[in-house]
C-alpha positions as YAML, in Angstrom:
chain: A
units: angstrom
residues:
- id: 1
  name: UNK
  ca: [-25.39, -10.61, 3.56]
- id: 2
  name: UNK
  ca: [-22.64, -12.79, 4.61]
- id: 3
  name: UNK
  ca: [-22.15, -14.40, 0.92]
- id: 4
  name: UNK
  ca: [-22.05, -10.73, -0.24]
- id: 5
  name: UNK
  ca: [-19.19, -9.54, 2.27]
- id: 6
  name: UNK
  ca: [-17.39, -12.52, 1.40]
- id: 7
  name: UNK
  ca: [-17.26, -12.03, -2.44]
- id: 8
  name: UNK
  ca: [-16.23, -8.27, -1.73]
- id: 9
  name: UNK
  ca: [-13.25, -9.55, 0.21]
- id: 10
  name: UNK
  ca: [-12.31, -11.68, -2.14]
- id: 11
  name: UNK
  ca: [-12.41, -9.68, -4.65]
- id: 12
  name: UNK
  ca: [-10.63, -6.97, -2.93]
- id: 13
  name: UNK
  ca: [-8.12, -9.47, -1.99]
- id: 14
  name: UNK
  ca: [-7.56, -10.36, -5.55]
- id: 15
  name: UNK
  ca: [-7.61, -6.62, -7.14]
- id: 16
  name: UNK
  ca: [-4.61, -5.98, -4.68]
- id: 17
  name: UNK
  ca: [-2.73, -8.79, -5.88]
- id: 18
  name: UNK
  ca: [-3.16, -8.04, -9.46]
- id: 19
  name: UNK
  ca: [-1.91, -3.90, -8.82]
- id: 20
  name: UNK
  ca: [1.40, -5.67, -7.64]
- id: 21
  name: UNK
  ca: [2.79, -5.17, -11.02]
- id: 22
  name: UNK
  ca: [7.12, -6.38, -11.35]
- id: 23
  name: UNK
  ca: [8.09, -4.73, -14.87]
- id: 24
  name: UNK
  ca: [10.74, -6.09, -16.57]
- id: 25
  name: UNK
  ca: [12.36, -4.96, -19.71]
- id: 26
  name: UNK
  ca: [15.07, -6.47, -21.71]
- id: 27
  name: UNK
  ca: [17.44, -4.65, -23.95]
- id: 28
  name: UNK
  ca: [20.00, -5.90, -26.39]
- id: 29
  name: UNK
  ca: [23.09, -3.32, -27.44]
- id: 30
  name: UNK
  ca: [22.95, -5.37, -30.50]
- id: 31
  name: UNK
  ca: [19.99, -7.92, -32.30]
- id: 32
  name: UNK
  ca: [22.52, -9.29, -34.50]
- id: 33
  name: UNK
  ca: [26.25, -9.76, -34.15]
- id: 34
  name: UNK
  ca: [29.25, -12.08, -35.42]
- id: 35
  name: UNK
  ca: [30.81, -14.53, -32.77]
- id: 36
  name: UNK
  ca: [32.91, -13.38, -30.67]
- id: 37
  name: UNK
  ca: [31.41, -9.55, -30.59]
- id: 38
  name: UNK
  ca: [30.54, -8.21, -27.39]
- id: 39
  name: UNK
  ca: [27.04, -7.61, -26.64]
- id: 40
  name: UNK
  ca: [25.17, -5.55, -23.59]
- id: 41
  name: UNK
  ca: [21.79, -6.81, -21.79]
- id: 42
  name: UNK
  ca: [20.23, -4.59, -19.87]
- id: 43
  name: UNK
  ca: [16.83, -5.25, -17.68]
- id: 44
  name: UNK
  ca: [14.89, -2.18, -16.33]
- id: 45
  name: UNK
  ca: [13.21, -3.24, -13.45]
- id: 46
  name: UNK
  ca: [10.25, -1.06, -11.79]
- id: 47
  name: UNK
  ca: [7.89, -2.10, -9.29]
- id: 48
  name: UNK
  ca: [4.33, 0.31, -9.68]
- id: 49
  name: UNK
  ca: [6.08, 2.57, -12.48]
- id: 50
  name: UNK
  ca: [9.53, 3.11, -9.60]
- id: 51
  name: UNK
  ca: [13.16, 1.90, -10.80]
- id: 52
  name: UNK
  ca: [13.84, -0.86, -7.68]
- id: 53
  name: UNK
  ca: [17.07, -1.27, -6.57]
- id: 54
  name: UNK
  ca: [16.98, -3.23, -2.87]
- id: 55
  name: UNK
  ca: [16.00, -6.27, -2.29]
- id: 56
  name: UNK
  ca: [15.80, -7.99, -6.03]
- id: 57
  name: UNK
  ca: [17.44, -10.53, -6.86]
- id: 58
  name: UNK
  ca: [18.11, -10.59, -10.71]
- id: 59
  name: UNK
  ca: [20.12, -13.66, -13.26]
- id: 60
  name: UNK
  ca: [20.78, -13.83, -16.64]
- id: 61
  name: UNK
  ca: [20.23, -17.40, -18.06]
- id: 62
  name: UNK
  ca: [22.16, -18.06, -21.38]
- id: 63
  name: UNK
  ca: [20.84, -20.31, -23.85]
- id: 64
  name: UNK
  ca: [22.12, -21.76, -26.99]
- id: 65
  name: UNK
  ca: [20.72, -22.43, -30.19]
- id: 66
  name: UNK
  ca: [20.01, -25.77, -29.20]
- id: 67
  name: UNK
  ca: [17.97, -24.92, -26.04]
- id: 68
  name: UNK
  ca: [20.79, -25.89, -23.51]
- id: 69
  name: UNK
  ca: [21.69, -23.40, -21.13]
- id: 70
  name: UNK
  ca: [25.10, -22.64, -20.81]
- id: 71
  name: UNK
  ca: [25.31, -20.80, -17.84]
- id: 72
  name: UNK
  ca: [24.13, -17.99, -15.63]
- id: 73
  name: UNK
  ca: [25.76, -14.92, -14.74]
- id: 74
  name: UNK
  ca: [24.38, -12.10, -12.18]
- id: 75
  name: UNK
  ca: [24.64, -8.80, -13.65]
- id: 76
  name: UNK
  ca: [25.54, -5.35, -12.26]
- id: 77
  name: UNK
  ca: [23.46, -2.66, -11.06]
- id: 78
  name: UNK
  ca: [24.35, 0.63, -12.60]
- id: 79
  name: UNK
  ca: [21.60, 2.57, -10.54]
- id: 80
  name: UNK
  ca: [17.53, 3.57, -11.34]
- id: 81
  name: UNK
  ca: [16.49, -0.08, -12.13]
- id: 82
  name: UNK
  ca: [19.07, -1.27, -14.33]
- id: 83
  name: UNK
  ca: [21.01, -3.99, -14.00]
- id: 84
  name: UNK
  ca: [23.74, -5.18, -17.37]
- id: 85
  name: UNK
  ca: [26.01, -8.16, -18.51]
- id: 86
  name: UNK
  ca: [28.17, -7.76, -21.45]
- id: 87
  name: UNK
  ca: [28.66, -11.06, -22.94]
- id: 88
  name: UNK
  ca: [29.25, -12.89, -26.10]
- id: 89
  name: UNK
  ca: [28.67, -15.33, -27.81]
- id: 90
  name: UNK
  ca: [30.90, -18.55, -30.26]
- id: 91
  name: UNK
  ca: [28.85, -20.22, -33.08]
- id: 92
  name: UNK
  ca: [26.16, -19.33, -35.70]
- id: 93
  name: UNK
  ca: [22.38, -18.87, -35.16]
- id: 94
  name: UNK
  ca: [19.77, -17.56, -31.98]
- id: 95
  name: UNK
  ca: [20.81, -17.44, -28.29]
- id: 96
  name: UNK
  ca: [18.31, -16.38, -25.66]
- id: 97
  name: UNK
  ca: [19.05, -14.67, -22.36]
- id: 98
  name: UNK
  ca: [16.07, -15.42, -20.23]
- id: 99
  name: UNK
  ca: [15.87, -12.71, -16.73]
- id: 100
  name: UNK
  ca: [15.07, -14.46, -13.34]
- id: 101
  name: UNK
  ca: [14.17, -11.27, -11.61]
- id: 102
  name: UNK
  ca: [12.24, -11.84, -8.28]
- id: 103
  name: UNK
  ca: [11.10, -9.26, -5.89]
- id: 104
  name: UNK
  ca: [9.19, -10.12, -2.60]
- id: 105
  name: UNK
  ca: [6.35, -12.61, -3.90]
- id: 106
  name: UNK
  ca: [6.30, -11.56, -7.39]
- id: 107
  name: UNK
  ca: [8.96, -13.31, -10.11]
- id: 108
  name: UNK
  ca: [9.23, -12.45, -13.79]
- id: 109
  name: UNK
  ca: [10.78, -14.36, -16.48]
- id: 110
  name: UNK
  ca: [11.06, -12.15, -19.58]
- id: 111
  name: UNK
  ca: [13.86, -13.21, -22.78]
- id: 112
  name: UNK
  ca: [15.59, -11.64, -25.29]
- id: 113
  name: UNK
  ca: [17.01, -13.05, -28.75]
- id: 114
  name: UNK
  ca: [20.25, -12.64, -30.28]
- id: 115
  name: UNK
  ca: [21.32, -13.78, -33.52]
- id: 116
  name: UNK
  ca: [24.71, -14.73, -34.65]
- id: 117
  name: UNK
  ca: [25.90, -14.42, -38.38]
...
């Protein structure tokens, strides 16, 4: 009986850490752009379907073609969950922007692609 109370615990334990659910979505204003044009990334961030606005902390990591980052930049909030950069970018081929979005325990990673011509 004990064994059995135990693995219903658990598993409740477990099922309430996997309902935590962070969403992050990246946006580009552009998937392909000459150097030098300005370009808008946008991350929605919800917690359980709700925009979240206190309490995250949210970066933009830029990367180059090479894999190097070049820096980070914190972007604004503009309200219901979204927070922007406009950026751009010198050179030829696919830069990433990689979100560092942490809220409470939970931390998300998603990236986006950009291509230069």
């Amino acid at each position: 009986m004990k064994r059995l109370l135990l693995t219903v615990l658990l598993l409740t334990g477990c099922s309430a850490q996997a309902n935590e659910t962070l969403d992050v979505t990246l946006n580009a204003s552009k998937s392909e752009l000459e150097a030098f044009e300005p370009v808008t990334i946008t991350a929605t961030v919800t917690y359980h379907g709700e925009p979240i606005q206190n309490d995250v902390e949210i970066e933009f990591e830029l990367i180059n073609p090479t894999g190097n980052a070049i820096g980070s930049v914190t972007p604004d909030s503009s309200g219901d969950g979204k927070y922007a950069i406009e950026t751009s970018f010198d050179g030829t081929g696919i830069y990433k922007v990689i979100s560092h979005v942490s809220y409470g325990q939970l931390h998300e990673m998603p990236e986006i692609e950009v291509k230069l011509k």
